[in-house]
N, C-alpha and C positions, 0 to 999 in steps of 0.2 A: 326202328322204322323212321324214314325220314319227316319231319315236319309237314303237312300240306300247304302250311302257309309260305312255303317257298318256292310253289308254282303261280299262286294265287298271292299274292300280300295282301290283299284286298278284304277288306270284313265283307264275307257274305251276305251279315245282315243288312248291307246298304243296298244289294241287288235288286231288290224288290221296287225301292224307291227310284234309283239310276235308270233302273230299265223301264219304269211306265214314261208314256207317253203325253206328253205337251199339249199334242195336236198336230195339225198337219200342215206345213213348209205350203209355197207357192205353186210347189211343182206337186204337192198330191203325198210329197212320203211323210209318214209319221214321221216325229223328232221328239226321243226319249230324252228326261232331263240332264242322261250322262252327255248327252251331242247340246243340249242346250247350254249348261255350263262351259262346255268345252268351247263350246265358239264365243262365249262371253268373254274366255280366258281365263278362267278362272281351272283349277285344279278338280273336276269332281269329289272325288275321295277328299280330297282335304276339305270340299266345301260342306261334305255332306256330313262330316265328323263336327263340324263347325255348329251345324242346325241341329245335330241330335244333342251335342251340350247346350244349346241355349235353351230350349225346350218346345215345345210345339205354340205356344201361341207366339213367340219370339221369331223361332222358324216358321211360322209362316208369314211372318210379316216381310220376313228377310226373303223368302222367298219370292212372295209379292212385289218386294223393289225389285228384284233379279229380275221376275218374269218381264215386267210392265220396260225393260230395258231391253228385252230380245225383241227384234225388229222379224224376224224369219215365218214366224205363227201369225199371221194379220189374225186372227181367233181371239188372240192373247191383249190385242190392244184393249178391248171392249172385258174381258173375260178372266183377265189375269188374276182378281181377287180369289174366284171361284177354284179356278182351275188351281192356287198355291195351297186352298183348305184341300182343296182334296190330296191332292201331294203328299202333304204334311202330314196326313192319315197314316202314311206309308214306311213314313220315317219311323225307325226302332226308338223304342220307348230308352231313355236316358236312365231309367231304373232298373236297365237290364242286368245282364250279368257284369260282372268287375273284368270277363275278357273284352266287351265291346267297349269298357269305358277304357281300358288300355288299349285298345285297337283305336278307336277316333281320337285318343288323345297324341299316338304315335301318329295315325295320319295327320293328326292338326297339327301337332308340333313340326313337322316334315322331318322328324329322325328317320335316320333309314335304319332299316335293320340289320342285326351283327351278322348276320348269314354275309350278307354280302361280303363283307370285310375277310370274314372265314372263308368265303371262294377264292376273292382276290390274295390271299394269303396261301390257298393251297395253290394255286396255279403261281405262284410266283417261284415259288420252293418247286412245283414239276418244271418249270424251265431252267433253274438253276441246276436243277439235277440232270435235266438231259442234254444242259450245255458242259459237265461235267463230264459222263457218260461218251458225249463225242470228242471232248478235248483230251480225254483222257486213253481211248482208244487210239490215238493217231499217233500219241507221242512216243509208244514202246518202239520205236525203231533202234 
């Protein structure tokens, strides 16, 4: 059966955290902290692997600078302290199991995964094969 983590790369444990909510943008929409990272520039997934090894009073502190730096939540200028403890709540405990500590540790390292390599290697070999296939076809004359 195939791997699930090759739809998804992504630790689902971080889902919970990525997807709540900042507060709400100029224009009214909510802004979840995967879109609030993202516009920082910062990498979600890798930020968020980052906060779950340093530990909750660490990430939230670091969260804290993050927020008090996103302009787009006017909520956030006055509010940032609060709104990083509650966050921080969210984040998976660092004690978890030894797959999320190898899963943040891959996202924080930015390795990528061997699957990739293993696609790019079979698609390399099915084009070789099927430039084989037609050069080989055309030359029995």
């Amino acid at each position: 059966m195939a791997d699930p983590s090759v739809l998804n790369p992504h630790p689902p444990e971080f889902d919970r955290f990525l997807h709540a909510s900042v507060g709400e943008d100029r224009n009214g929409y909510a802004v979840t902290v995967l879109s609030t990272l993202a516009r920082l520039g910062l990498d979600p997934w890798k930020e968020t692997a980052e906060l779950v090894t340093l530990g909750r009073d660490a990430a939230r502190a670091r969260l804290g600078t993050l927020l008090a730096r996103f302009r787009d939540v006017p909520a956030l200028a006055s509010d940032h302290g609060k709104v990083a403890r509650d966050l921080s709540q969210l984040l998976p405990e660092d004690r978890a199991s030894g797959s999320l500590k190898r899963a943040a540790s891959t996202v924080a390292g930015g390795r990528p995964g061997t699957s990739g390599a293993i696609w790019a290697v079979l698609a390399i070999i099915f084009v070789l094969f099927q430039m084989l296939m037609v050069g080989g076809s055309g030359s029995g004359e």
